[in-house]
Structure formats: C-alpha cells, structure tokens
Wavefront OBJ file of the C-alpha trace (Angstrom):
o trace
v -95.546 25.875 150.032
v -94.221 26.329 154.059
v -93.029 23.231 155.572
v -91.170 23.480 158.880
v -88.701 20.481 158.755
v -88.119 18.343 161.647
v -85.832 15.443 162.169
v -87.504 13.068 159.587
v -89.869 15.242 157.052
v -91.723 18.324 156.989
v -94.427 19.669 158.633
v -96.821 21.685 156.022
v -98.357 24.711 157.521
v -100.507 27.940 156.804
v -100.394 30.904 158.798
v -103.466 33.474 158.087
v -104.312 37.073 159.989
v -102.107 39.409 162.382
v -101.833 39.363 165.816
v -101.262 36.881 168.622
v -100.656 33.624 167.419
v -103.339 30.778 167.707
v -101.887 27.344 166.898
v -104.806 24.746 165.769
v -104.066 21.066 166.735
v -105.966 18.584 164.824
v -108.005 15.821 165.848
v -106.750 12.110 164.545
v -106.307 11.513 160.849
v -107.962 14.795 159.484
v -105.674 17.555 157.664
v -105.669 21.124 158.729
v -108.435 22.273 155.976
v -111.839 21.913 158.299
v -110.811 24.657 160.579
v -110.697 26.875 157.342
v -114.286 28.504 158.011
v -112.992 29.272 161.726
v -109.768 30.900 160.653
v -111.095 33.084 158.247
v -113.155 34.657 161.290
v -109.871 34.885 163.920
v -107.714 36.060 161.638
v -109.218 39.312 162.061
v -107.996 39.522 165.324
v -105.017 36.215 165.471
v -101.915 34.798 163.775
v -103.613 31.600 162.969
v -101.528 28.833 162.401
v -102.683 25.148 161.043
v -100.852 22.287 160.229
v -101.433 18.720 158.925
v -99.659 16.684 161.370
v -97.131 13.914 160.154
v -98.518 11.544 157.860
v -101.418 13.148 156.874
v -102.465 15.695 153.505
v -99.382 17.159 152.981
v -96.806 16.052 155.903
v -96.094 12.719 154.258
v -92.714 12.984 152.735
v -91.634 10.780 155.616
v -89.184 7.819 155.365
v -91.044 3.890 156.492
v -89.073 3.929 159.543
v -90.689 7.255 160.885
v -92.393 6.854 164.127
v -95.930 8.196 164.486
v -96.050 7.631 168.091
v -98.141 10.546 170.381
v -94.503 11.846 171.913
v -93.636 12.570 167.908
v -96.965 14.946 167.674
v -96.480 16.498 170.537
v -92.799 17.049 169.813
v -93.886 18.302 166.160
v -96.061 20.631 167.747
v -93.867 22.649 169.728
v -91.363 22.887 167.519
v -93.734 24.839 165.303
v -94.413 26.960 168.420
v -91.223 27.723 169.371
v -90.472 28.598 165.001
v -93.320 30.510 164.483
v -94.408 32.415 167.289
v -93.830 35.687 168.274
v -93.776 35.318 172.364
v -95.993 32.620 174.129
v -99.527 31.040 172.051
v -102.835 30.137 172.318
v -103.175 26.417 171.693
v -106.502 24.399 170.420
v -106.663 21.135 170.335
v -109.864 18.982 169.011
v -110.376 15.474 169.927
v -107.160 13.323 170.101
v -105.254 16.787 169.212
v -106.298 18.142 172.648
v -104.560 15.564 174.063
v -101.632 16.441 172.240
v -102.014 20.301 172.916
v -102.514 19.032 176.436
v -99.028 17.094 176.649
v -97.069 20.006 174.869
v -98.407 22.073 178.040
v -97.547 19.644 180.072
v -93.663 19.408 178.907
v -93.066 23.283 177.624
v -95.682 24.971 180.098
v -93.312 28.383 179.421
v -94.906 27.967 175.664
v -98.323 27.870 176.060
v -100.226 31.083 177.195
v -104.330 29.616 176.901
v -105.146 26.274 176.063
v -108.628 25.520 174.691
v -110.441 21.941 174.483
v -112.396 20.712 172.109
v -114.276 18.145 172.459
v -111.257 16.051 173.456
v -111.071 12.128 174.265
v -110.467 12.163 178.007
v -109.717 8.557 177.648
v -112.213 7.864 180.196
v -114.149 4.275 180.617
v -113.155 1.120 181.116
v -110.218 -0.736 179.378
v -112.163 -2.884 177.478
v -114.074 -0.241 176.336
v -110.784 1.350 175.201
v -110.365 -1.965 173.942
v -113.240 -2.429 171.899
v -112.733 1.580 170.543
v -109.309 0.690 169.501
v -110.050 -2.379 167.598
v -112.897 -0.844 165.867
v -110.479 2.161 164.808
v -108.185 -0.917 163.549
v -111.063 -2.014 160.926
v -112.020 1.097 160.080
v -108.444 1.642 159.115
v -107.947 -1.803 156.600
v -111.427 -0.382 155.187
v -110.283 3.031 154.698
v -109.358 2.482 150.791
v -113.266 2.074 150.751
v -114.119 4.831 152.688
v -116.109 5.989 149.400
v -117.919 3.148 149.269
v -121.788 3.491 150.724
v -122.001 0.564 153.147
v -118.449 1.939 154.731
v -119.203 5.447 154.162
v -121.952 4.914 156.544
v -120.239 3.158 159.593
v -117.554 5.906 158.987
v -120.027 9.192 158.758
v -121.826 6.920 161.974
v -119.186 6.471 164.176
v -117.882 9.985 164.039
v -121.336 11.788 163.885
v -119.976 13.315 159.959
v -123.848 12.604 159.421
v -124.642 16.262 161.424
v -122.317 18.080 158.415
v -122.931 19.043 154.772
v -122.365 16.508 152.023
v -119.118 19.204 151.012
v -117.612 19.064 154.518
v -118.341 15.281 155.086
v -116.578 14.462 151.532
v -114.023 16.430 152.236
v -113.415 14.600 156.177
v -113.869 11.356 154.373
v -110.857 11.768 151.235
v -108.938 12.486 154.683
v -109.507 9.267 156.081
v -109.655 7.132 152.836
v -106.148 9.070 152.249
v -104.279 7.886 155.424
v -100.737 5.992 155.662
v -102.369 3.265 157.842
v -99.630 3.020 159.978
v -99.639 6.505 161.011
v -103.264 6.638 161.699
v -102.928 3.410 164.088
v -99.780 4.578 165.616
v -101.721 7.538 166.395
v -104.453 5.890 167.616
v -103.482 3.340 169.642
v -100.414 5.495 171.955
v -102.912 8.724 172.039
v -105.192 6.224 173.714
v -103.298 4.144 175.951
v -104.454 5.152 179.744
v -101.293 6.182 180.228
v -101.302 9.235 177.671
v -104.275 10.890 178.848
v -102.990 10.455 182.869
v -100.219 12.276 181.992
v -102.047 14.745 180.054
v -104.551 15.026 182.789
v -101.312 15.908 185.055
v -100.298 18.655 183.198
v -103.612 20.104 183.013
v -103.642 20.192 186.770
v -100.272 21.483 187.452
v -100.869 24.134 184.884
v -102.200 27.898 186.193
v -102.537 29.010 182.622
v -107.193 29.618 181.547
v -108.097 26.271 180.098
v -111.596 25.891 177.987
v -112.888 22.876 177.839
v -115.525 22.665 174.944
v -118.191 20.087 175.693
v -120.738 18.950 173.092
v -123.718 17.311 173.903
v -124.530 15.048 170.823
v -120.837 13.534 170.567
v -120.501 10.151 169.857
v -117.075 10.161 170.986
v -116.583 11.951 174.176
v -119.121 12.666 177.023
v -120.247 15.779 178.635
v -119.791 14.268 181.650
v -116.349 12.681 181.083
v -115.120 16.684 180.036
v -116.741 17.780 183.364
v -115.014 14.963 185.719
v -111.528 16.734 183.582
v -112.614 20.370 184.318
v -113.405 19.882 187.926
v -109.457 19.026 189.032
v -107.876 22.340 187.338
v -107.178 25.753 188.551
v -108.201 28.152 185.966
v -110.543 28.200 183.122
v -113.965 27.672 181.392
v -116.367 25.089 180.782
v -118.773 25.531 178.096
v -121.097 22.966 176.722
v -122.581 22.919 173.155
v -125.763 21.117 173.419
v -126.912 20.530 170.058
v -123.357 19.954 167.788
v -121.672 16.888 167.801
v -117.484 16.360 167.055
v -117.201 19.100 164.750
v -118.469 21.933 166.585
v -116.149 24.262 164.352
v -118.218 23.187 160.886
v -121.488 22.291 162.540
v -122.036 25.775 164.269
v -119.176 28.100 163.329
v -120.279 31.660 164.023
v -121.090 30.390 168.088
v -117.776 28.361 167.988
v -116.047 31.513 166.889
v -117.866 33.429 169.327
v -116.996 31.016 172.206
v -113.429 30.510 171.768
v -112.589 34.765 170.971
v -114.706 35.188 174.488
v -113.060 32.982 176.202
v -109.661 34.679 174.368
v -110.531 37.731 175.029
v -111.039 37.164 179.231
v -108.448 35.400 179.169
v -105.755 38.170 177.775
v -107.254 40.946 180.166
l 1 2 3 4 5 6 7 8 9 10 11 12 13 14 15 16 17 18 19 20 21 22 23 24 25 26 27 28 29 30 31 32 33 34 35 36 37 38 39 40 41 42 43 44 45 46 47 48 49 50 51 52 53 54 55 56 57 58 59 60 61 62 63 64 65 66 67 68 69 70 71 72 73 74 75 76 77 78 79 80 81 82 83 84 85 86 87 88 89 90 91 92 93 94 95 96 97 98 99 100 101 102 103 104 105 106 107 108 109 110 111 112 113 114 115 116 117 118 119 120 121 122 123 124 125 126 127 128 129 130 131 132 133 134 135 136 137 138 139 140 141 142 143 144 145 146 147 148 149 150 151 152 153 154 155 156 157 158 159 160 161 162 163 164 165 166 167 168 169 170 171 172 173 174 175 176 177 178 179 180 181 182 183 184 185 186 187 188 189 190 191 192 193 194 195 196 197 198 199 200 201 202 203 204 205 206 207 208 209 210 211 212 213 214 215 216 217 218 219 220 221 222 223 224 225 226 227 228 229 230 231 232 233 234 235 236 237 238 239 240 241 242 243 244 245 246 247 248 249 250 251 252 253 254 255 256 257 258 259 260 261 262 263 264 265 266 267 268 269 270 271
C-alpha cells in the first residue's frame, strides 16, 4: 500500500488516471473513499490523488504525542504535493479541507495552480455560534463509539445532512466517524475553526491571482450560500457556482453535475 511518510507516520494515498495532477483534500474526519465515484470520472482526463489525512482510515500509525493541529494538515498536504506532482496542481478541498487547501495556497502559492471550494466552512457567524458548533462537535465525538446506534445515528446523519445519501454511502461516512482517534478529530476541529484559521485562509485567498471555484450548495446544513458569496466577492479570479438542491456531499449526492462543474471550471481555467 503507498504511504508518503512524514515526520511522525505515514500518509496513505491512491493515485488513479494520467494527466495533470488533482489533489483531493478531505473534509473533517472522513477518509479519502467518498470521492471514489468522482475519481473514477477525472481520471480520464487527471492524476487524481486522495489521501486519508492523519489519524483517520489508514494514516493512523501515529505515536500519542502526534499533533493534529490545522498547521499539521496543511503541512501534510503539501508535502504530498511537492512528492507527487509532476509541475504545479489542482487542489480541492471540501468543507474543513478547503480550509486547509486554502492555507497550503496561502503558504506555498508557487504549488498550487487552481484551487476549487467545496462547500467549505467560511467560519462565518458569531463566536458563540462557533461556540455552540464546537461543543456540539465535542459530544458528537464521546458518542462516536455509538455512531451505529439509531438514536445517535440520527443526530449524526441530521447534523451533517448524510440523510440526502444512500443507506451504502451514509454507512460507509458513518464507520468513518464511529472509527475516529478522538483526539485527532477534536484537534481538527477545534484549530480549523478558531476565527483565526479561516482569517488567514481568507488572506491567502485574496492575495492569490490563481481561478478559485467556490462550490455553493443550497440545502447545507453547515455552510451558507450566502456566507460562500461574502468569501467570493473579495478575490481576484475565479467562479462561483451554486448547487441548489444537494447538500454537504455534492460529490455523492449529484456526481455526474459535480464532475461536470469542477472539469468546466478545469478546463477554463487551463486555457
């Protein structure tokens, strides 16, 4: 099996297709097997590269002492760029691995040739809504041995919108989550969502000249339309596209238009 080894562990990875390389970014918790569908489509016309990012599915042969923190993710992340690649990439992030994909622009901007969006946390609202989203990731993560169990399975499948996807693709999410070292899900967690991280993500975004897509979708229980548009308004370059009918997982809940979207958007971009 490929594992890229950093300082600490190793970093599982699949690489599928020829051609310029697209590097997928999860979002929090979730192992690099729900972009499958997605891949199998780009590869046609990519290098695409997923990963499960430390601490989760495969990337756990990690000492205690390892440090989940964002800056680790971020730093994982380009050093699978910079081993893999074959001149600059197309990055996509999803949810808190936008803002991830977002940061590694924002230190290696050389790196990074198109970065697309999905449906990321902007970390927009109010701090005690942060607040009250962080402490409700907390319980979800001392229930997660339960994950299985109905009463849990529903606040989980509720809070993430899982509901919109098929009982295979929602079990599959859910042995994710019910897998997770706790501490690197909340280290995760709580420094991806500290105001500070997504300022400084926002920053880089700004600064940056490279086409951006930002993928909004309109039933998304985590991240609003309008909180991707307020993000898109202050950069240079790029697209805005909203999905008004998918929630979260735009890339299992309508795959053929999320293909179609993101190898547009590619496409324009590399002209």
């Amino acid at each position: 099996m490929p594992y890229l080894r950093v300082d600490e562990g190793g970093i599982y990875y699949q690489r599928v297709g020829r051609g310029p390389p697209l590097v997928f970014v999860n979002d929090w918790v979730l192992s690099h097997g729900y972009w499958h569908s997605a891949v199998a489509r780009l590869g046609r016309h990519f290098s695409c590269i997923t990963y499960d990012p430390r601490g989760v599915g495969r990337s756990t042969s990690f000492p205690s002492t390892t440090s989940f923190h964002v800056d680790h993710h971020v730093d994982d992340l380009h050093r699978l760029i910079v081993a893999l690649r074959s001149g600059d990439v197309h990055v996509v992030g999803h949810g808190v691995g936008a803002l991830i994909a977002g940061l590694c622009l924002r230190q290696h901007p050389q790196d990074v040739r198109t970065l697309s969006l999905i449906a990321p946390h902007t970390g927009s609202g109010k701090d005690e809504a942060r607040e009250a989203y962080v402490k409700s990731v907390q319980t979800l993560i001392i229930l997660r041995r339960v994950a299985t169990w109905p009463l849990i399975r529903h606040i989980v499948l509720r809070r993430y919108g899982l509901g919109r996807l098929s009982l295979q693709q929602r079990q599959k999410l859910l042995t994710d989550f019910a897998r997770l070292n706790p501490r690197a899900g909340w280290e995760t967690i709580a420094t991806a969502l500290d105001g500070a991280t997504s300022e400084e993500c926002l920053i880089g975004l700004c600064r940056s000249r490279i086409p951006i897509l930002f993928l909004a979708c309109g039933q998304d229980p985590l991240t609003s339309v309008e909180s991707i548009q307020r993000w898109f308004a202050q950069i240079h370059r790029g697209r805005l596209v909203t999905m008004r009918r998918t929630g979260h997982f735009p890339m299992l809940e309508a795959e053929e238009k999320f293909v179609e979207i993101l190898r547009d958007f590619l496409a324009a971009a590399s002209r």
